[in-house]
C-alpha positions as CSV (number, residue, x, y, z in Angstrom):
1,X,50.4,-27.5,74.9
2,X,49.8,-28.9,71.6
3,X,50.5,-27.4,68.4
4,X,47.1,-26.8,67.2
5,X,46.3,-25.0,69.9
6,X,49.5,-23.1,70.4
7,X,49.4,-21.4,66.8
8,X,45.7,-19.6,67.6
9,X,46.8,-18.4,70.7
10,X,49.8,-16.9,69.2
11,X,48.0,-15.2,66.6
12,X,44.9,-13.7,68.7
13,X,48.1,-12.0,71.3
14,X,50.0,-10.6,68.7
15,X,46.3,-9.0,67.2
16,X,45.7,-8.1,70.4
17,X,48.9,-6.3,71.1
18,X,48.0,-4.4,67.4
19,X,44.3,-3.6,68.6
20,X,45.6,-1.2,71.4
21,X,45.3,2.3,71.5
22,X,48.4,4.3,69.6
23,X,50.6,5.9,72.2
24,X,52.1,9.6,71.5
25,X,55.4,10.4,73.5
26,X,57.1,13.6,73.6
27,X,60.2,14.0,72.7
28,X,62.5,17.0,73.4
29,X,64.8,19.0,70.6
30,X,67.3,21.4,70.5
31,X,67.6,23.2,67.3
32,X,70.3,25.4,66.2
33,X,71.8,27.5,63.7
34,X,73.5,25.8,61.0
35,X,75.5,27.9,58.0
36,X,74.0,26.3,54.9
37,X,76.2,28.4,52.4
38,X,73.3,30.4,51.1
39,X,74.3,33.4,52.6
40,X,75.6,36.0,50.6
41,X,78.3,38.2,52.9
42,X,79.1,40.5,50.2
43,X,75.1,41.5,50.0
44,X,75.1,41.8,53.6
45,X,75.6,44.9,55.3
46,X,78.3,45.7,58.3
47,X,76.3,45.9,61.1
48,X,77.3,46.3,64.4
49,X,74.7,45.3,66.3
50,X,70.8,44.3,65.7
51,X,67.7,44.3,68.3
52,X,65.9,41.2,68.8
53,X,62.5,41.8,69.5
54,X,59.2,39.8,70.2
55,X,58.7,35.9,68.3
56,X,55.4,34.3,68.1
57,X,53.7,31.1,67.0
58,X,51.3,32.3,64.4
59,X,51.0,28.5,63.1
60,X,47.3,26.9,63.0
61,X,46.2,23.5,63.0
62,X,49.0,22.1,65.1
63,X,49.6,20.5,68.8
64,X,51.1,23.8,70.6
65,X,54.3,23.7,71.2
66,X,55.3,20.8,69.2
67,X,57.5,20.9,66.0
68,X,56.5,17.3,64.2
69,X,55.9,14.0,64.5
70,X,57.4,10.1,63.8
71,X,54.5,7.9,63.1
72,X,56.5,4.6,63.7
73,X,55.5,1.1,62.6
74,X,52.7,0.6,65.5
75,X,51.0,3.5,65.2
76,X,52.4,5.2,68.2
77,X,53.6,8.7,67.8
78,X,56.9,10.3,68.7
79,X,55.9,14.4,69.1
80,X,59.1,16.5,68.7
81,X,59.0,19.4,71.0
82,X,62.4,22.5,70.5
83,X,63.2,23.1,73.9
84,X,62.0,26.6,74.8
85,X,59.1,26.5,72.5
86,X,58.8,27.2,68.8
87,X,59.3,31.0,69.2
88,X,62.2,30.9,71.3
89,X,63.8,28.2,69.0
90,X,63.6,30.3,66.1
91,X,64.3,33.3,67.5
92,X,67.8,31.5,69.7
93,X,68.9,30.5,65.3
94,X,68.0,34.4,64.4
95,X,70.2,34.8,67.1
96,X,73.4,32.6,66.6
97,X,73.1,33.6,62.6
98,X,74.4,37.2,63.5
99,X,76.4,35.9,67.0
100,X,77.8,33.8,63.9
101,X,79.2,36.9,61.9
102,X,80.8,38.9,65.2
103,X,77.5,41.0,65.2
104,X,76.5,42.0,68.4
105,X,72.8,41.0,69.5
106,X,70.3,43.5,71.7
107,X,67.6,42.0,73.2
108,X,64.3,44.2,72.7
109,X,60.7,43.9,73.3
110,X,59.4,45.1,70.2
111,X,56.6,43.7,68.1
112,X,56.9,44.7,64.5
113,X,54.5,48.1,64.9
114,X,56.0,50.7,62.9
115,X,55.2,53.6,65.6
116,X,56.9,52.0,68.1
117,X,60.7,51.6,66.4
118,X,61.6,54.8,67.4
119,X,64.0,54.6,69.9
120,X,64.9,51.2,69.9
121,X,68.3,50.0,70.0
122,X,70.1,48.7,67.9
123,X,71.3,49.8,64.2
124,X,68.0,47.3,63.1
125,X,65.7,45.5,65.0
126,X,64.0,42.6,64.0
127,X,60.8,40.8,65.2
128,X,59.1,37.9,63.5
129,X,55.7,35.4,63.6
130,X,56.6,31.7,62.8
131,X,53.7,31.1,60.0
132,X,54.6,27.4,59.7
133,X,56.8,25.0,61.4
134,X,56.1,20.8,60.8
135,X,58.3,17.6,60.0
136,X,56.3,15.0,59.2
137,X,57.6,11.1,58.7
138,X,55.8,7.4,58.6
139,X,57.9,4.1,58.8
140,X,56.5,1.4,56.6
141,X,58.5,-2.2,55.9
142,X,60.4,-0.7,53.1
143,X,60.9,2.9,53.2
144,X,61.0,5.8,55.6
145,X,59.1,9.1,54.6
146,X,59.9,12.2,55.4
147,X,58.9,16.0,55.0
148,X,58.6,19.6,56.5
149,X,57.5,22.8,55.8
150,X,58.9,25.8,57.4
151,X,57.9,29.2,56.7
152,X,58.4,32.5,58.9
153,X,57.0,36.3,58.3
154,X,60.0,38.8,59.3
155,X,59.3,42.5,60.4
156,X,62.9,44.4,60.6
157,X,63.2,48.1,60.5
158,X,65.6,50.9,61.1
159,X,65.6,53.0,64.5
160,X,67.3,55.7,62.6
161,X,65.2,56.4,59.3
162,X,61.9,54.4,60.6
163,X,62.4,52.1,57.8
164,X,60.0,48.8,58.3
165,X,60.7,45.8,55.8
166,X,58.4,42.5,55.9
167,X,59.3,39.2,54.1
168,X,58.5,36.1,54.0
169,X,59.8,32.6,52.9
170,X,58.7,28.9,53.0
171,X,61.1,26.1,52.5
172,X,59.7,22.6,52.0
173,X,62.5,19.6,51.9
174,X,61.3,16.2,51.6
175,X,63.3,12.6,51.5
176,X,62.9,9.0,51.3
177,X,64.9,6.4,52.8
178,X,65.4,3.4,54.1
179,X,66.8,4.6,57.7
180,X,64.1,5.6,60.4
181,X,64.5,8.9,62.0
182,X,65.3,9.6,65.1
183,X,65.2,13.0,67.1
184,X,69.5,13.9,66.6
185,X,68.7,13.6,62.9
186,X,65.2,15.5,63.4
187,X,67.2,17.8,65.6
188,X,69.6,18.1,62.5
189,X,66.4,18.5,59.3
190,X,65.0,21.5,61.3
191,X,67.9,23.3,62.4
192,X,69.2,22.6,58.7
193,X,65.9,23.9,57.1
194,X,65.4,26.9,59.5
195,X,69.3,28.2,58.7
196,X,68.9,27.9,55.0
197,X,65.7,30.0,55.0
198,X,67.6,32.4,57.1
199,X,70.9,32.6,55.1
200,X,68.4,33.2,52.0
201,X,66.5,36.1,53.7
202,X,68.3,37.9,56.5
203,X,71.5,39.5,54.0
204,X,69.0,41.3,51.9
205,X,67.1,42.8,55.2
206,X,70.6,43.5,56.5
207,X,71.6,45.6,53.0
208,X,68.2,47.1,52.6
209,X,68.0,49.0,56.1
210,X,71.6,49.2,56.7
211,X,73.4,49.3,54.1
């Protein structure tokens, strides 16, 4: 085939191939509690043991069930999904953050409603709505963006006194680098992210209701 022709075919496959339509794979996560040193022991109470009630997805605006998204250099779209939904994730690292400290974790079906503690087991109980959950990253030649918002509403209270305590918190991390990310180190951001909010929140609960 002669050059002249060659170089115009060339270029109208390859603008082809970048006309198609952008392709969105899942991909699965496991996240998991990781100690970010943010925890203050001595704040802490010594519990026991603590009730794990009821975790929803109270996020808007987002694909359901899915955690964030890699937009990669052609457009196409790798969707991170935890394993077990976002509720379940979130409520496994609530989990493993007292398993963590030797405290003894009750499974419960309770929702937060005041009237309803009463009863339950446990020395607190502790349900929560995840508010916002998101990583977010683009590939471009040069440089790999990334970001993420997490942010979770927790309801714990006291069986014994009927004590109910809500608080929330947001962390936001954001990077840039020249490494594209892949779902171990996605995987690793959320987990990371999700444990620091934790270690910042859950001592002062603990102190509060049972200390």
């Amino acid at each position: 085939m002669p050059f002249r022709i060659l170089v115009p075919l060339v270029s109208a496959v390859l603008t082809l191939a970048g006309c198609g339509a952008a392709i969105t794979k899942d991909v699965s996560i496991s996240l998991r509690y990781v100690p970010s040193g943010r925890a203050s022991p001595a704040s802490a109470a010594r519990l026991e043991t603590v009730g794990l009630g009821a975790f929803s997805d109270a996020r808007s605006g987002r694909p359901a069930g899915a955690a964030g998204e890699r937009v990669r250099f052609n457009s196409n779209v790798d969707r991170f999904r935890p394993r077990g939904g976002v509720p379940e994730a979130a409520r496994n690292i609530v989990r493993d953050y007292f398993t963590a400290r030797k405290i003894r974790v009750i499974d419960s079906s309770w929702r937060g409603v005041p009237d309803k503690i009463w009863g339950e087991k446990g020395e607190i109980v502790i349900s929560a709505r995840v508010l916002k959950l998101w990583f977010s990253a683009s590939d471009s030649i040069t440089m790999a963006e990334a970001s993420s918002v997490f942010q979770i509403e927790l309801k714990a209270g006291s069986p014994k006194s009927g004590t109910i305590i809500t608080k929330t918190i947001q962390i936001e991390p954001t990077v840039r680098r020249n490494i594209f990310w892949e779902a171990g180190e996605v995987e690793k951001w959320l987990s990371e992210s999700i444990s620091e909010a934790l270690d910042r929140i859950l001592p002062d609960i603990e102190r509060r209701l049972a200390g």
